[in-house]
C-alpha positions in Angstrom: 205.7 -130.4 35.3 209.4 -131.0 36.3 210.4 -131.4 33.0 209.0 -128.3 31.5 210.5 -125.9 34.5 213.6 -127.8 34.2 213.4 -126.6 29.8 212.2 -123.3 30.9 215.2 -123.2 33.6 213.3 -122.6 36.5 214.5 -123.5 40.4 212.5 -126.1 41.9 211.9 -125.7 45.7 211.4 -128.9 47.6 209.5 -129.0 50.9 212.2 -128.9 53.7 213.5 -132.4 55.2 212.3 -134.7 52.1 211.9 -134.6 48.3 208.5 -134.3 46.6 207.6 -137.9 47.5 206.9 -136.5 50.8 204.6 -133.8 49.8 202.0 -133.4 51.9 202.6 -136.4 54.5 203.4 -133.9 57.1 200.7 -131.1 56.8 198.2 -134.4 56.8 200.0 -135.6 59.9 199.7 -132.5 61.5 196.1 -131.8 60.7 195.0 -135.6 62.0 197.1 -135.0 65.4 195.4 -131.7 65.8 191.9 -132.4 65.0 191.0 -136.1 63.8 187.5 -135.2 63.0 188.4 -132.2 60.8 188.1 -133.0 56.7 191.2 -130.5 55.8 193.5 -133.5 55.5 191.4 -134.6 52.6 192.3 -131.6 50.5 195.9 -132.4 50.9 195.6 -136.1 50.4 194.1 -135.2 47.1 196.5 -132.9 46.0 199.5 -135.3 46.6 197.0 -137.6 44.6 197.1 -135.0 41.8 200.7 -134.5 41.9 201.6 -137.7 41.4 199.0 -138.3 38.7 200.4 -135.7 36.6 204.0 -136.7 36.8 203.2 -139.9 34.7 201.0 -137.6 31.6 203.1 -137.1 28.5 202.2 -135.2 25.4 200.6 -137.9 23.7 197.9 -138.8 26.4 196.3 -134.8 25.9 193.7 -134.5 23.7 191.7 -131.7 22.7 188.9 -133.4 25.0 191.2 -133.9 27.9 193.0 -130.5 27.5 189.6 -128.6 27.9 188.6 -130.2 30.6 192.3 -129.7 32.7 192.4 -126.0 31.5 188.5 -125.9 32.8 189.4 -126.9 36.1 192.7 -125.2 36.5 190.8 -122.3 35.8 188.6 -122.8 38.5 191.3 -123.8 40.9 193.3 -120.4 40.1 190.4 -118.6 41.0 189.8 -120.4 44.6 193.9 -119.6 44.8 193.4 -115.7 44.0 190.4 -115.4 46.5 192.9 -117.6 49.2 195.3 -115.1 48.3 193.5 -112.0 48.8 192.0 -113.5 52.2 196.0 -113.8 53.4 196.7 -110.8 52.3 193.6 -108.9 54.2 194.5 -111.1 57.3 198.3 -109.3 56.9 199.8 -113.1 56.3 202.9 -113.8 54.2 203.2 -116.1 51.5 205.5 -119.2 52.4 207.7 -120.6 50.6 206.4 -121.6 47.1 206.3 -125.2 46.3 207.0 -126.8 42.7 205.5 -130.2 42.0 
């Protein structure tokens, strides 16, 4: 993913005080200190799980089989982000900082 915004020549924001290695370490952390019964942390385990998954897929490991079933579920994962969104926006919340894995 870095390598396509870098061709497109878009910035990459990194999460303050590490690189991208540290994504999600401190919102875990955080979430373990403040409730250690409370499955949130597992969502952001996952993600950092993700992340570093798709750093190591080129080109030639997509095929048409594979590509369905990642557009399939990024769909479905855009539209839990829009209704997240729209929940923020109702609550009167800003949008941090955007991220780029």
């Amino acid at each position: 993913m870095a390598r396509v915004s870098e061709q497109l020549g878009e910035k990459q924001v990194r999460p303050a005080g590490g690189g991208s290695d540290d994504l999600g370490y401190a919102v875990v952390d955080e979430l373990l200190e403040l409730d250690p019964h409370d499955t949130k942390h597992i969502f952001w385990e996952e993600l950092r799980r993700i992340s570093f998954a798709l750093r190591s897929v080129t080109p030639d490991d997509i095929d048409e089989r594979a590509l369905e079933d990642l557009l399939s579920a990024s769909d479905h994962l855009s539209g839990v982000l829009i209704h997240i969104e729209k929940r923020r926006q109702q609550r009167g919340v800003r949008p941090q900082a955007k991220l780029q894995i």
